[in-house]
N, C-alpha and C positions, 0 to 999 in steps of 0.2 A: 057539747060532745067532746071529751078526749080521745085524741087519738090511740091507736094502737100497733103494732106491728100486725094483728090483724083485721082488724076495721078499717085501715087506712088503705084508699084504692090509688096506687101508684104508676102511673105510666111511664117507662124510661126512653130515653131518646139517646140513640149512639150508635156509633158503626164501627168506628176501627179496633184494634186489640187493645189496646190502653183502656177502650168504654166498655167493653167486655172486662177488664178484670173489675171497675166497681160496680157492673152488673152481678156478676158471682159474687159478691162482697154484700149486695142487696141480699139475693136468693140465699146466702149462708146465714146471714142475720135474719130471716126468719121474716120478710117485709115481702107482702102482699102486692105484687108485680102484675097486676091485669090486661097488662099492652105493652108491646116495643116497638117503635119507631125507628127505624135503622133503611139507612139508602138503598138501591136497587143491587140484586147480583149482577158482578162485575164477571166477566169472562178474563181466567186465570190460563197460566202455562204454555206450551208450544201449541198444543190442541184449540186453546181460546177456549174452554168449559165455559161456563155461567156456575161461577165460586160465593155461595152465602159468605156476608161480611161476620167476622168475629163473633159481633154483639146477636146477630140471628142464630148464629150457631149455639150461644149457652141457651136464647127462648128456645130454640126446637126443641133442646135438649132437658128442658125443664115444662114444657108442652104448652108455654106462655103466644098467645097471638102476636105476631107478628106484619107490623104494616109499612110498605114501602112504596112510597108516595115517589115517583118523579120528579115534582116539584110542591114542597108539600103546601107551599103556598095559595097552589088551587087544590088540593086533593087533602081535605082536614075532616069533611063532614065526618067520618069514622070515629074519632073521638066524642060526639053523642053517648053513640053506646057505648062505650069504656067506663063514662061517667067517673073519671079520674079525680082524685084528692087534690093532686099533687102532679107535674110533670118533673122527672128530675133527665138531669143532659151531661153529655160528656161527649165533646168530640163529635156531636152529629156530621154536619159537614155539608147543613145548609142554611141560610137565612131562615128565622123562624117568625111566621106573622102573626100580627096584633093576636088575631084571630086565635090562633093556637094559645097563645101568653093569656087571652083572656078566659080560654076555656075551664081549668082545674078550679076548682073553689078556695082551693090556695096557694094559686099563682104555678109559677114554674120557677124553678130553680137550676143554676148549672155551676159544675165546677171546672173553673176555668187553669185552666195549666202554668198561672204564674203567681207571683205576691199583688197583687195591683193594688193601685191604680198602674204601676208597671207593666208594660208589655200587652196591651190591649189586644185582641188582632187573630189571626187565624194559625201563627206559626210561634206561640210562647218557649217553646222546649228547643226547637232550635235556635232563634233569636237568641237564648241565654247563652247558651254555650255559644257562638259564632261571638258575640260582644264580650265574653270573656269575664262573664257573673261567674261568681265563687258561691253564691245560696241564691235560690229560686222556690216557686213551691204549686200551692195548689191552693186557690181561694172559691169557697163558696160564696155562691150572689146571687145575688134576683136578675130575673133575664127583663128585661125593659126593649122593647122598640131600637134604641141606641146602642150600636155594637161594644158589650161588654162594660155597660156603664153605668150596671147597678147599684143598690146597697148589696154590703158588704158584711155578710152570717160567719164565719170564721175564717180562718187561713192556719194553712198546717207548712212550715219552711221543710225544703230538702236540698242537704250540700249537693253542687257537683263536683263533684273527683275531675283531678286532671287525666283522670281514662276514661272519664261518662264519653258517651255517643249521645246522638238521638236516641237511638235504639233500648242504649240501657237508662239513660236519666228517662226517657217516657216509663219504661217499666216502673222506677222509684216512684215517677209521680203520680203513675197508676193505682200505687200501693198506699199512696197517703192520699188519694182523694177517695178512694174506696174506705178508709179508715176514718177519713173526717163526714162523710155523708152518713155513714154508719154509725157513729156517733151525733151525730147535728141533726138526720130529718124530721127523727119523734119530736126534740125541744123547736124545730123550726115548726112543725105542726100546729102542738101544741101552744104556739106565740110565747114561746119562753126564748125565742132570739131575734132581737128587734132588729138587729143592724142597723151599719153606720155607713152613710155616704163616700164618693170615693172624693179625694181632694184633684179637681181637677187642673189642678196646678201641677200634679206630679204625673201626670199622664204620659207613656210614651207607648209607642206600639209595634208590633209584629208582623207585618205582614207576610201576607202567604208567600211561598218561598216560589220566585218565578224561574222558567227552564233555562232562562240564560244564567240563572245564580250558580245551575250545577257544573256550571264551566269555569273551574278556576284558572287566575292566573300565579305564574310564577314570579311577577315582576310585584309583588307585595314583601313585606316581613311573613318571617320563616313561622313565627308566632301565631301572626291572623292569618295562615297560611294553614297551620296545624289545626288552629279551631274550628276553620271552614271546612275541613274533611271531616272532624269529628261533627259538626253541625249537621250534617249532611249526612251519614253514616249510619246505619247500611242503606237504608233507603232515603231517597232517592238517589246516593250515590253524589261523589263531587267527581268532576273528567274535566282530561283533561284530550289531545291529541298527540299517536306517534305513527309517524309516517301515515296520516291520513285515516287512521284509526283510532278510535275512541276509545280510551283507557278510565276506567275505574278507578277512583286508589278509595280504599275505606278504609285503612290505617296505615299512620307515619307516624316520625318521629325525628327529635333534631337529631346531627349527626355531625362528629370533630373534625371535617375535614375541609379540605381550602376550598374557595369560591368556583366557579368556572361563570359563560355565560349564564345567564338570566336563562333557567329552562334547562340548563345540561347535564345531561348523564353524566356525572363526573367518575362515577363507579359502576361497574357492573358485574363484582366479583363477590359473593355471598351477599346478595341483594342488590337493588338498584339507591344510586345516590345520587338526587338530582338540587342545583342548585338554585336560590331562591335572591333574592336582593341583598341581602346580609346574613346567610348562611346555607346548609346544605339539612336535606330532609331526607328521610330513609325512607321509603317505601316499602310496608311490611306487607300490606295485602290490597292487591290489585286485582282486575277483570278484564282483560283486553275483546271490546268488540267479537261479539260470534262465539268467546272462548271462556272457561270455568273459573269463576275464580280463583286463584291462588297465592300461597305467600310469594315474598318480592325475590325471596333467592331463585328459588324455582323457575320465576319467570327471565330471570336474569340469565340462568343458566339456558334457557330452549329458546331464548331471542338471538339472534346472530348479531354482530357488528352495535351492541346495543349502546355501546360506552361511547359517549362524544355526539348523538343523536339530542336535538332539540325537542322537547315538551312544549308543546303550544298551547 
């Protein structure tokens, strides 16, 4: 049997906006999507609502089933009746068992958010930018038992800009893994891509990004000081403390002016300037605890006595 874009029964698995854009990247290619697997609605905003993740929001919209397993490790029987080709994944955002990997009649595939054998892990897109990679990318693989340890179906590279974020390098890589699976899953069907083992000699990893990471300090270079906010940036945000408050900063930048203590307001006149172990950082858009975000002058301007105040 050949495959087709429409004979081929495709299950997708994903949740956040990144898996949503190569879900639409599927549905515009014209590929036969009979199930989504996407995590539990999460309750959103001041109210607490229960908010469908991304990836359920294009299946409602395109009138595809969707299934949200708790842990899908005991909750799989449903894929029976899907009777799936293929599982493709991006981003789900949980352990996936034998069980599942062994169900599709042509395994399961996923694209992973880096070049690997590089960056193994649950956090690829921040990990780059926080370590200071200039290209990263998106590699298709076979999902195995072994977190991220596949063979390896193609890789598509994407520069990061010294302005990417989290935020906008996930969009790029969204865009090139929705382009390379759209390209790759007929010849991967069809067994026209054999792939190739990962060298696990060059192996490093990602791990998920823990709540004490989002607490920078000032007592670092001004450099790995600026990557970790871009790492971080917009979501989950890197904080920092003033006067007992929790402060946001989601964009900085280096700045020409002299030292002060490790942590000090050195400026607080059309922006805040705070300084770092070998230089001073501008603070362009912050969120102070309880309050909206905003740019650094504005905040600089409606803080009292802000200049000479410690960052912790």
């Amino acid at each position: 049997m050949r495959y087709t874009h429409n004979n081929a029964r495709i299950v997708y698995m994903g949740t956040p906006e990144i898996s949503a854009t190569v879900l639409k990247g599927l549905l515009d290619g014209g590929f036969n999507v009979v199930g989504v697997i996407c995590n539990p609605d999460k309750p959103a905003g001041r109210k607490g609502l229960l908010q469908p993740c991304p990836v359920k929001q294009v299946a409602l919209a395109h009138d595809i089933p969707v299934f949200q397993p708790i842990k899908i490790r005991l909750e799989h029987d449903f894929l029976a009746r899907l009777n799936a080709d293929v599982i493709v994944t991006m981003a789900y955002g949980q352990i996936v068992p034998q069980e599942v990997l062994d169900a599709p009649k042509k395994g399961c595939i996923n694209l992973h958010g880096s070049l690997l054998p590089a960056l193994r892990g649950a956090a690829p897109i921040q990990r780059s930018i926080d370590l200071g990679f200039e290209v990263t990318g998106v590699t298709l693989m076979e999902m195995v038992a072994a977190m991220d340890a596949g063979r390896m179906y193609d890789k598509k590279e994407v520069r990061i800009e010294p302005t990417d974020n989290y935020t906008s390098l996930a969009e790029k890589i969204g865009i090139a893994a929705r382009d390379l699976i759209v390209a790759d899953l007929l010849p991967y069907l069809n067994d026209e891509l054999q792939g190739i083992p990962q060298d696990e000699s060059q192996v490093t990893f990602a791990p998920k990004i823990l709540p004490n990471e989002e607490h920078i300090s000032f007592e670092t270079t001004t450099e790995a000081l600026l990557r970790k906010i871009r790492a971080l940036s917009l979501t989950p945000g890197a904080h920092c403390f003033l006067d007992g408050l929790k402060l946001k900063i989601y964009t900085a930048s280096k700045a020409d002016l002299p030292l002060g203590k490790i942590g000090e307001v050195v400026k607080a006149k059309k922006g805040v300037y705070v300084s770092t172990v070998d230089g001073v950082i501008r603070l362009e858009e912050v969120q102070l605890e309880g309050k909206k975000m905003m740019d650094g002058a504005s905040f600089a301007n409606g803080y009292r006595d802000l200049e000479g105040k410690i960052l912790s």
